[in-house]
VOPAGU-2260 file (C-alpha; in pm, 1 decimal, decimal comma):
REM VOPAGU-2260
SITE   aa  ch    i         X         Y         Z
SITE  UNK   A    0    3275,2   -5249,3    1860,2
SITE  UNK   A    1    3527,1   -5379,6    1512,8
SITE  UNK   A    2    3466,4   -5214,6    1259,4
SITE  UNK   A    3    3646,2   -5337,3     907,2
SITE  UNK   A    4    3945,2   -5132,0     799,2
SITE  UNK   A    5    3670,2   -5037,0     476,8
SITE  UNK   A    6    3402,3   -4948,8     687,9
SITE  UNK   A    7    3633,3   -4719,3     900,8
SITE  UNK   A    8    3735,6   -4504,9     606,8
SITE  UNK   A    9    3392,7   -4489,6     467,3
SITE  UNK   A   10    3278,9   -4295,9     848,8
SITE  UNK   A   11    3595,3   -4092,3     808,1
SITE  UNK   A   12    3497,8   -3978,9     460,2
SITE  UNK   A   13    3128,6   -3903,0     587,8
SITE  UNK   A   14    3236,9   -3687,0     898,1
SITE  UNK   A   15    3490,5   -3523,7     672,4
SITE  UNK   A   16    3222,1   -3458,3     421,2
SITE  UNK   A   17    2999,1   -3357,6     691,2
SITE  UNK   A   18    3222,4   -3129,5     882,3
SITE  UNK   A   19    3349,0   -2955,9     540,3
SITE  UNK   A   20    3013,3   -2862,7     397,4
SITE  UNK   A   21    2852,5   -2758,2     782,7
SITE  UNK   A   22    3167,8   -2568,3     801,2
SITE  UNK   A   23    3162,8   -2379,0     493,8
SITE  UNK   A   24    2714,2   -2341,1     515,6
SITE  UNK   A   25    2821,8   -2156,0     865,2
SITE  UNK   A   26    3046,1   -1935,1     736,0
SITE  UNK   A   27    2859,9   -1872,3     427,1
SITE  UNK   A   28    2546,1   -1786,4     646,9
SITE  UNK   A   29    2719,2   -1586,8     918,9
SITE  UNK   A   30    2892,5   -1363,2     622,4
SITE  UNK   A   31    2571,7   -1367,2     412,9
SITE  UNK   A   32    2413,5    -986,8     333,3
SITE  UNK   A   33    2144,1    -888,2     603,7
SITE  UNK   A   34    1815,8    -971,6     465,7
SITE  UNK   A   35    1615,1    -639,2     393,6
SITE  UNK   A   36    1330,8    -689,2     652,4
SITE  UNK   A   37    1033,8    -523,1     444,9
SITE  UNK   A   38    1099,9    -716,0      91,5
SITE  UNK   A   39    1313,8   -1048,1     210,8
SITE  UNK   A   40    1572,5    -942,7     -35,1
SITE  UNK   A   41    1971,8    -903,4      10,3
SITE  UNK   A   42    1971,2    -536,7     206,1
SITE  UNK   A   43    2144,7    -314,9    -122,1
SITE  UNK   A   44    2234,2     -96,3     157,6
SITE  UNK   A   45    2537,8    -327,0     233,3
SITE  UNK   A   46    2586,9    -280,1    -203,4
SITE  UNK   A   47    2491,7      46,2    -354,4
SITE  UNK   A   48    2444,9     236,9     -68,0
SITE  UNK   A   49    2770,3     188,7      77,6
SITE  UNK   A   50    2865,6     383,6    -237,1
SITE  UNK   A   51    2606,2     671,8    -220,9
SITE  UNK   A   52    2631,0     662,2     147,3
SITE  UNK   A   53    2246,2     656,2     185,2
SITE  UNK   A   54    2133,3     534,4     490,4
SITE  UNK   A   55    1860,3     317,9     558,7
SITE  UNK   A   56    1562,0     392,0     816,8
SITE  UNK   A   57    1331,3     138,6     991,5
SITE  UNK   A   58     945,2     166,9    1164,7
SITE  UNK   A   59     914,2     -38,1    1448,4
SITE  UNK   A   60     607,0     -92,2    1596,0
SITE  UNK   A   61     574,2      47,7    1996,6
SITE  UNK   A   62     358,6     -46,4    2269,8
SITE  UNK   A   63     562,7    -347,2    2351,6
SITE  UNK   A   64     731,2    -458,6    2632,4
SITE  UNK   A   65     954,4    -687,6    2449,9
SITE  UNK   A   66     981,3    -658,7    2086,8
SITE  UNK   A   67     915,7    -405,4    1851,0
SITE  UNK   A   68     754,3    -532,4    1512,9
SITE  UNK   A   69     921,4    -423,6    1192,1
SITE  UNK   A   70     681,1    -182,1     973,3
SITE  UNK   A   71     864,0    -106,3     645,5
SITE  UNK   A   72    1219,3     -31,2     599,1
SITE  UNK   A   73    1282,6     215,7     396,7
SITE  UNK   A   74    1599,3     424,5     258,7
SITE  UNK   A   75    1672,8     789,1     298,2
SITE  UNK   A   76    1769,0     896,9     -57,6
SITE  UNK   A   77    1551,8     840,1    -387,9
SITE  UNK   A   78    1653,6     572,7    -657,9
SITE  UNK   A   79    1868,3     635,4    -927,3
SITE  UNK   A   80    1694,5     364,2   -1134,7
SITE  UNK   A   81    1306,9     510,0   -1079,2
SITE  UNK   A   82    1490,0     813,5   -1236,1
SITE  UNK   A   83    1362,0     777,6   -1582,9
SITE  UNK   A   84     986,0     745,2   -1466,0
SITE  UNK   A   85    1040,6    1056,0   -1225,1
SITE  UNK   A   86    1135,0    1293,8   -1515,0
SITE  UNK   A   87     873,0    1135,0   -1734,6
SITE  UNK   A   88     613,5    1185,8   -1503,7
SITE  UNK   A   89     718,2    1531,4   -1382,4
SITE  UNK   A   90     748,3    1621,7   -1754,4
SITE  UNK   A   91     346,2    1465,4   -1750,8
SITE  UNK   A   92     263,6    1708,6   -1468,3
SITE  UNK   A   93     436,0    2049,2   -1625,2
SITE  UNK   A   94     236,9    1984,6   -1959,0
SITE  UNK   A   95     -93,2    1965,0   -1773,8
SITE  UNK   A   96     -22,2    2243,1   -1584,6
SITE  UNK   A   97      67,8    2421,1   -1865,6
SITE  UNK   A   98    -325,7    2329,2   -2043,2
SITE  UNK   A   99    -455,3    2381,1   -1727,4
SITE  UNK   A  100    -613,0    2043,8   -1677,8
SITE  UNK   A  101    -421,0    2036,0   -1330,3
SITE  UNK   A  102    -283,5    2312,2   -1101,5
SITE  UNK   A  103    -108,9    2078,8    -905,0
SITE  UNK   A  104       4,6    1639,8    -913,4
SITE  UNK   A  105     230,6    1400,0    -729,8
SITE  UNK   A  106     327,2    1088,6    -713,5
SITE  UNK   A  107     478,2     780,0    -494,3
SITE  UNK   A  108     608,5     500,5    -655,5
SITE  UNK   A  109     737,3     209,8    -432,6
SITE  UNK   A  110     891,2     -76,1    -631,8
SITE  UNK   A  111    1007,3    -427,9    -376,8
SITE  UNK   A  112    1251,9    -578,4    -618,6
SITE  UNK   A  113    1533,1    -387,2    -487,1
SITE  UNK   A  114    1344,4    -163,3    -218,5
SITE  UNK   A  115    1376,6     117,9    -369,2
SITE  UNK   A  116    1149,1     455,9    -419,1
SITE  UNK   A  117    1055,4     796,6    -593,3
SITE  UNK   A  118     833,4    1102,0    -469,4
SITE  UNK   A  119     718,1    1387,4    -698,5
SITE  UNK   A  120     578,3    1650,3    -479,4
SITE  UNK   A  121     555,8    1401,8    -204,6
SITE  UNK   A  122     483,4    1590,0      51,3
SITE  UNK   A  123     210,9    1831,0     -99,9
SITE  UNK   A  124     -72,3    1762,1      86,8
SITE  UNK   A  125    -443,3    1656,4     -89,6
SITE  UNK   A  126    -803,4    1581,1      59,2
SITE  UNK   A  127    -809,9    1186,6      54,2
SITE  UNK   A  128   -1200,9    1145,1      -9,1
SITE  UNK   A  129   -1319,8     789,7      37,5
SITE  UNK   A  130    -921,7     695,2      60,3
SITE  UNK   A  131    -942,4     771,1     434,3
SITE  UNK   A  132   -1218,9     406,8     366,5
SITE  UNK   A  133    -873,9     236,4     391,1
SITE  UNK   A  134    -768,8     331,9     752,2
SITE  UNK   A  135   -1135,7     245,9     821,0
SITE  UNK   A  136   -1106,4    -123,8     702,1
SITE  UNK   A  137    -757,2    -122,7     888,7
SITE  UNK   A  138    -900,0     -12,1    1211,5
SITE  UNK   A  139   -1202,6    -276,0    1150,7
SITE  UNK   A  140    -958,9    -546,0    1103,4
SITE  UNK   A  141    -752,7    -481,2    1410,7
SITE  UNK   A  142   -1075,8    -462,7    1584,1
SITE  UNK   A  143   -1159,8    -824,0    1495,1
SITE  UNK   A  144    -809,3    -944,0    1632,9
SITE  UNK   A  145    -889,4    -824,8    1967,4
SITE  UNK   A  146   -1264,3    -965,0    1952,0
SITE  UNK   A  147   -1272,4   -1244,1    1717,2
SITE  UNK   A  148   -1598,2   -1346,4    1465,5
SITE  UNK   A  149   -1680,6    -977,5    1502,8
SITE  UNK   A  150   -1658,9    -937,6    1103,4
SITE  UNK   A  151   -2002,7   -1164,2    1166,0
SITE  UNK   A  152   -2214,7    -900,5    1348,5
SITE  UNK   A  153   -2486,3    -775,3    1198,0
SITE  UNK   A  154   -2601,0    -379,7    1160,2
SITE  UNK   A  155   -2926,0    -248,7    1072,6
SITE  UNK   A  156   -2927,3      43,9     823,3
SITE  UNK   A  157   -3196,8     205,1     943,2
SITE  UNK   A  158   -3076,1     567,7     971,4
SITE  UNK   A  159   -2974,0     821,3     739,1
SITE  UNK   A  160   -2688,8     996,6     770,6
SITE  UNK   A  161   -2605,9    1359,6     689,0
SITE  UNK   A  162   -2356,4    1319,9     438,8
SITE  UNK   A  163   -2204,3    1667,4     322,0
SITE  UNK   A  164   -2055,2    1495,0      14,6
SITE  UNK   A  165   -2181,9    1476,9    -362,2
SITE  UNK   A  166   -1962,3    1154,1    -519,4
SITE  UNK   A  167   -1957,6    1224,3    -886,9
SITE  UNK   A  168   -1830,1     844,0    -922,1
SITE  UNK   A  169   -2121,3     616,4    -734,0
SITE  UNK   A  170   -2137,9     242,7    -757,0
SITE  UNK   A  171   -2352,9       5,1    -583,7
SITE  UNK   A  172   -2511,0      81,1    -178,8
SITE  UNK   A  173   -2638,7     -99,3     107,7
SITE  UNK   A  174   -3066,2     -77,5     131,1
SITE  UNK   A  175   -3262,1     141,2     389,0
SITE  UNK   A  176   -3352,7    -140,4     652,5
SITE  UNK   A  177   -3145,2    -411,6     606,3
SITE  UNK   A  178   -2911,4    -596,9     796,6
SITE  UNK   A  179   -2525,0    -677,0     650,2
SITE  UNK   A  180   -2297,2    -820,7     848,9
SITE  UNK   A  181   -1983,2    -641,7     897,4
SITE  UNK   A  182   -1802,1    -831,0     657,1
SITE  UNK   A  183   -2002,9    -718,2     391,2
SITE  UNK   A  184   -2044,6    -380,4     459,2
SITE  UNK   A  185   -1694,4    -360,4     450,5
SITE  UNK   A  186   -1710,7    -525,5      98,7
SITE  UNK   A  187   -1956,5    -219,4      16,5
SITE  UNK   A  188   -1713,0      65,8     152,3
SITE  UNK   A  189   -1413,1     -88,4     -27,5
SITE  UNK   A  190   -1537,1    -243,7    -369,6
SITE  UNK   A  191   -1821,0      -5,7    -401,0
SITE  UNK   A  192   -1731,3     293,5    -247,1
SITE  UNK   A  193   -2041,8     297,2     -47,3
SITE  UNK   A  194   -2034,1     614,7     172,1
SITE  UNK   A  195   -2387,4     467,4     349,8
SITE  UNK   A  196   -2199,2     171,2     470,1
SITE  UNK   A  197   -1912,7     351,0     543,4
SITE  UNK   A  198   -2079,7     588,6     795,4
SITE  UNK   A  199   -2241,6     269,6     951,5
SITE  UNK   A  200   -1929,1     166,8    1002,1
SITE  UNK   A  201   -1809,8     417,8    1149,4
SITE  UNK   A  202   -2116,6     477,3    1383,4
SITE  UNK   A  203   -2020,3     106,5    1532,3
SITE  UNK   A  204   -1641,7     165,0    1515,4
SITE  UNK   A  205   -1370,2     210,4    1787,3
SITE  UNK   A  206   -1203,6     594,0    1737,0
SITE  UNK   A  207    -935,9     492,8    1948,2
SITE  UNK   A  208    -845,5     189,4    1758,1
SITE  UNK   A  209    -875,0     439,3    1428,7
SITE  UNK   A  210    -718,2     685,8    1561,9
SITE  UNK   A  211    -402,2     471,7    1647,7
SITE  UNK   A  212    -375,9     328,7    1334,1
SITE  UNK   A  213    -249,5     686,7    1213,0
SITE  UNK   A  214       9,9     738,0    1537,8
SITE  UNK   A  215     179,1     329,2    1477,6
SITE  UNK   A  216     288,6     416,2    1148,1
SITE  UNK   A  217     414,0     747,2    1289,4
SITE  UNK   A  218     102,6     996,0    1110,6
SITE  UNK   A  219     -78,7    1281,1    1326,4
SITE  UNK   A  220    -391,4    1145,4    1461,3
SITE  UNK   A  221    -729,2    1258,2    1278,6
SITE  UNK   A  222    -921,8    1491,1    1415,4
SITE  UNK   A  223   -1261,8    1293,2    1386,5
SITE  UNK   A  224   -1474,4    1674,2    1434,8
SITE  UNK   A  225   -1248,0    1816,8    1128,4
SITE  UNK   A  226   -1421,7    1771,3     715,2
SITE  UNK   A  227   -1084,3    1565,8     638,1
SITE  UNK   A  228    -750,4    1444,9     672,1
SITE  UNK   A  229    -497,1    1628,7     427,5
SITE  UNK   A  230    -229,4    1369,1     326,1
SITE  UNK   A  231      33,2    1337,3     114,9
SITE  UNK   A  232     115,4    1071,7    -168,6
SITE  UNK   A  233     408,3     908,8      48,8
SITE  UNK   A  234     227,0     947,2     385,3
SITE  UNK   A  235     -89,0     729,8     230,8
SITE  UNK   A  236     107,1     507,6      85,8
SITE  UNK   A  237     170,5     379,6     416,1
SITE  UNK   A  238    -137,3     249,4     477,0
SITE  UNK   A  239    -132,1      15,2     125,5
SITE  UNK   A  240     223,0     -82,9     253,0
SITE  UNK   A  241     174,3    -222,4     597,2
SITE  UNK   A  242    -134,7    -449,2     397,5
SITE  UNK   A  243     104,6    -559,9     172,7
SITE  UNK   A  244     414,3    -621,9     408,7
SITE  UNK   A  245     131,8    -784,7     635,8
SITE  UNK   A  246     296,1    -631,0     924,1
SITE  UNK   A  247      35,3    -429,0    1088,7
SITE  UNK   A  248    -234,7    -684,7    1081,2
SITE  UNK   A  249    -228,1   -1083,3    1073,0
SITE  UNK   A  250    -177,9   -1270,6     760,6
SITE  UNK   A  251    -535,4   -1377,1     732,7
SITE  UNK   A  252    -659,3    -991,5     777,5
SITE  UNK   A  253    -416,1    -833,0     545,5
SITE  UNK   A  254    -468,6   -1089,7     279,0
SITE  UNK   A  255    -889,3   -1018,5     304,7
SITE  UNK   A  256    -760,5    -663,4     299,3
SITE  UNK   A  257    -592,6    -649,3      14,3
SITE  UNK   A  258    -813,9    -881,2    -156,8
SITE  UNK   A  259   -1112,8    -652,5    -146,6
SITE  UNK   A  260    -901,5    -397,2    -268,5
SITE  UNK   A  261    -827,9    -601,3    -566,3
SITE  UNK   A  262   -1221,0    -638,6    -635,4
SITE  UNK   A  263   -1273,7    -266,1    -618,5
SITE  UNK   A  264   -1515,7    -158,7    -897,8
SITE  UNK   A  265   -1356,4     182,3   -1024,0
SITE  UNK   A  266   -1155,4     100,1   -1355,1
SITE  UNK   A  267   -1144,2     428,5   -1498,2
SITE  UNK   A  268    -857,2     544,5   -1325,1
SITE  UNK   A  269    -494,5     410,6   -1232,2
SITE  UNK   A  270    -572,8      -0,7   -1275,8
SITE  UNK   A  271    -741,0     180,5   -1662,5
SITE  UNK   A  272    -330,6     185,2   -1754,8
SITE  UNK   A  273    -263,1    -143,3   -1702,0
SITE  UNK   A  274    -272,1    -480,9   -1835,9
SITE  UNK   A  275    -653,6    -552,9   -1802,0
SITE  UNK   A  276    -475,6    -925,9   -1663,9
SITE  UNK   A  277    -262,8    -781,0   -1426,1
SITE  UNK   A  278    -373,7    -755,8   -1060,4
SITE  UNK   A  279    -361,0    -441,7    -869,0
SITE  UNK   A  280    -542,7    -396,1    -516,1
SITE  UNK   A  281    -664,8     -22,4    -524,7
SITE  UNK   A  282    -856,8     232,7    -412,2
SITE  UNK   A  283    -946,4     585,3    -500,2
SITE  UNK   A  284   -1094,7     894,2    -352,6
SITE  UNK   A  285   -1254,1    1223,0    -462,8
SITE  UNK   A  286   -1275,9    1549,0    -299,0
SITE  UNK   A  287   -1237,5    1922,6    -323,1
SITE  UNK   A  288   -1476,0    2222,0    -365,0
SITE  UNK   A  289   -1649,8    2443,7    -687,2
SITE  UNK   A  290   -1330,8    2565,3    -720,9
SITE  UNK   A  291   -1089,3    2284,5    -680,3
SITE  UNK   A  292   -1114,2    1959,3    -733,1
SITE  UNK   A  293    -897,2    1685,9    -527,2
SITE  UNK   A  294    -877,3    1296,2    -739,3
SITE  UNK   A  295    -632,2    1083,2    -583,3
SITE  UNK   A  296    -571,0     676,1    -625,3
SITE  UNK   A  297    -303,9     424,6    -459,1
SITE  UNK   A  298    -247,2      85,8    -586,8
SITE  UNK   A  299     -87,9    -241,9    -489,9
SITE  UNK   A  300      23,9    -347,1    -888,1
SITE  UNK   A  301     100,2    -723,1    -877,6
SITE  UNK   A  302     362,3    -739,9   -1178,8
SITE  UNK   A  303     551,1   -1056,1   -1213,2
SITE  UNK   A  304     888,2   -1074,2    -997,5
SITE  UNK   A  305     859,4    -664,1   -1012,9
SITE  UNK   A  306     555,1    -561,1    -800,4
SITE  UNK   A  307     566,3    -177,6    -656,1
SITE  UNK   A  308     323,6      52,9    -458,8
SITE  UNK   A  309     194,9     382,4    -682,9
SITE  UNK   A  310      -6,1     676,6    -500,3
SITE  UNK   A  311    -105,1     956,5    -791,6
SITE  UNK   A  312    -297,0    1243,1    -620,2
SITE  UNK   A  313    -405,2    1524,8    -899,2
SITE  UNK   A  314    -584,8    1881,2    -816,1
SITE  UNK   A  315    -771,3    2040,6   -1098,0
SITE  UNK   A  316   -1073,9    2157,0   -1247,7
SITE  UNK   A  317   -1282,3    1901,0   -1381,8
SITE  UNK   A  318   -1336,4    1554,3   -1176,1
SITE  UNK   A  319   -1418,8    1384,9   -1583,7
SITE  UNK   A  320   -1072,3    1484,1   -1686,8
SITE  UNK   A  321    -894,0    1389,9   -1348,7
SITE  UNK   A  322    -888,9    1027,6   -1335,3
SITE  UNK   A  323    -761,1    1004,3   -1752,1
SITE  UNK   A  324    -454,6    1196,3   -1635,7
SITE  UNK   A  325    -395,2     945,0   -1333,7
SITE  UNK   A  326    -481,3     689,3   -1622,0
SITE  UNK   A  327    -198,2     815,5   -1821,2
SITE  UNK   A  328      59,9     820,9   -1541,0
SITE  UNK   A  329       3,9     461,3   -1417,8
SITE  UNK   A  330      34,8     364,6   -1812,3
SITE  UNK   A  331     360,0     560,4   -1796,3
SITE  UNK   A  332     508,4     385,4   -1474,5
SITE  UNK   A  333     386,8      10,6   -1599,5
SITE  UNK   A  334     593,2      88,9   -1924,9
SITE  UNK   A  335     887,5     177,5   -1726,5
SITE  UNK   A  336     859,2    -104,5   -1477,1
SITE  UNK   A  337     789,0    -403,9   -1713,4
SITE  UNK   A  338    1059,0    -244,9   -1949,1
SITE  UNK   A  339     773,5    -200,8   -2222,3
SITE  UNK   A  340     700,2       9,0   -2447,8
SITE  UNK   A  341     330,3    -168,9   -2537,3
SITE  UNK   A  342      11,7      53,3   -2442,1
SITE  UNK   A  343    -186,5    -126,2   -2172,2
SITE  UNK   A  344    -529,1    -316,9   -2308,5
């Protein structure tokens, strides 16, 4: 085929134009940063760390033949940056200890901007209370994967269950004799607290599927005969993590997750000191004895182009003065992480 001497340079100029910018978007890609799997963001490892020689670690998921599922990513050494909120909450903790309000606090903080993390006492160990409800909606969840429209089954409450708890924070239950579907008695166990429709739950639930929701994210199985499941800050935090990375369960499951979460109706606590327009998906759980008293509460806080995990678990005296304390703290981190100084409303 002729082609005019005009129309010849104008296909030269293309393929040059072409072949220039696909040249330079290859190299660009091939040298860009590895993407940090767990936030999407530029690994800092290849920046900062490379400095501070901190390594980074990664949770696969096993049990495959041919892949192995990313969990969370996370990095060996605690943030410099968090440093500020880890001395103002420790110096939180020491003056409550000192009044005696609490013998003993920690605290995980998880921010995804950069990936990075703080522990206070991390690995101190508390009794979880009703946030052992969030393994349970896990398991229920990964149930329903396997045997979809099960969420739509319905249970009859029609026994009552020997419950060797007192709650001093109670909310709304399921009725003696009715049916709820699965779906909403998970809605009662999660926004309510419900320990009736958690136990019916349970009674209908597969231990082995519960069970190995602990041992994929590398925790010691429960013992299901044993009163609870002692747990530290970071080690729960875990659980709020794979729901928010969506890499434990589908898309659709972790978002219905994390939405209940978002609904539940306890306000006194960690979401009390924050923004009252700011999201946070959370959950909290009482235990303890005469004695000692166990409050603990992890959160999911939704702040703009800055959102970060936070796990406060408190042992004291008094379950009234408790949950103010963990109000204080979460007030304290928000400050720090929306670079703030104005006290939540």
């Amino acid at each position: 085929m002729n082609l005019s001497h005009n129309k010849k340079k104008t296909l030269i100029l293309i393929a040059s134009f072409v072949a220039t910018n696909l040249g330079t978007y290859y190299v660009a890609s091939k040298s860009k940063p590895a993407q940090d799997e767990e936030s999407g963001h530029a690994d800092a490892s290849l920046y900062a760390d490379n400095a501070s020689n901190c390594s980074v670690s990664i949770k696969r998921l096993a049990g495959y033949n041919f892949i192995k599922p990313v969990l969370f990513v996370d990095r060996e050494c605690e943030s410099d940056k968090l440093f500020p909120i880890k001395q103002s909450v420790t110096s939180l903790f020491e003056e409550y200890k000192r009044t005696g309000d609490i013998n003993s606090g920690s605290l995980y903080l998880k921010e995804y901007t950069d990936n990075e993390w703080i522990a206070i006492n991390g690995d101190e160990k508390y009794m979880p209370g009703s946030l052992m409800k969030v393994p349970e909606l896990i398991a229920f969840l990964k149930m329903e994967e396997s045997n979809p429209g099960l969420l739509n089954k319905e249970l009859v409450f029609d026994q009552n269950y020997s419950l060797d708890k007192h709650p001093k924070f109670l909310s709304k239950s399921i009725e003696f004799g009715h049916k709820y579907t699965i779906r909403e008695l998970l809605r009662y166990m999660i926004v309510y607290s419900d320990n009736n429709a958690t136990s019916l739950l349970f009674s209908h639930m597969d231990t082995n599927v519960f069970k190995k929701v602990f041992t994929d994210v590398g925790l010691q199985s429960p013992d299901l005969t044993a009163q609870n499941y002692p747990i530290s800050a970071k080690d729960f935090s875990i659980f709020m993590r794979i729901l928010y990375n969506s890499s434990y369960l589908t898309n659709k499951n972790s978002e219905f997750a994390t939405e209940l979460l978002s609904q539940c109706s306890f306000k006194t606590g960690l979401v009390g000191g924050l923004p009252s327009n700011l999201k946070a998906a959370h959950k909290f759980g009482e235990s303890g004895d005469p004695t000692e008293k166990h409050f603990s509460e992890s959160a999911i806080i939704y702040l703009d182009n800055n959102p970060y995990i936070l796990t406060v678990m408190l042992k004291g005296k008094s379950y009234d003065k408790l949950p103010q304390i963990i109000r204080q703290i979460s007030n304290t981190v928000y400050q720090n992480m929306a670079g703030t100084t104005k006290v939540a409303t």
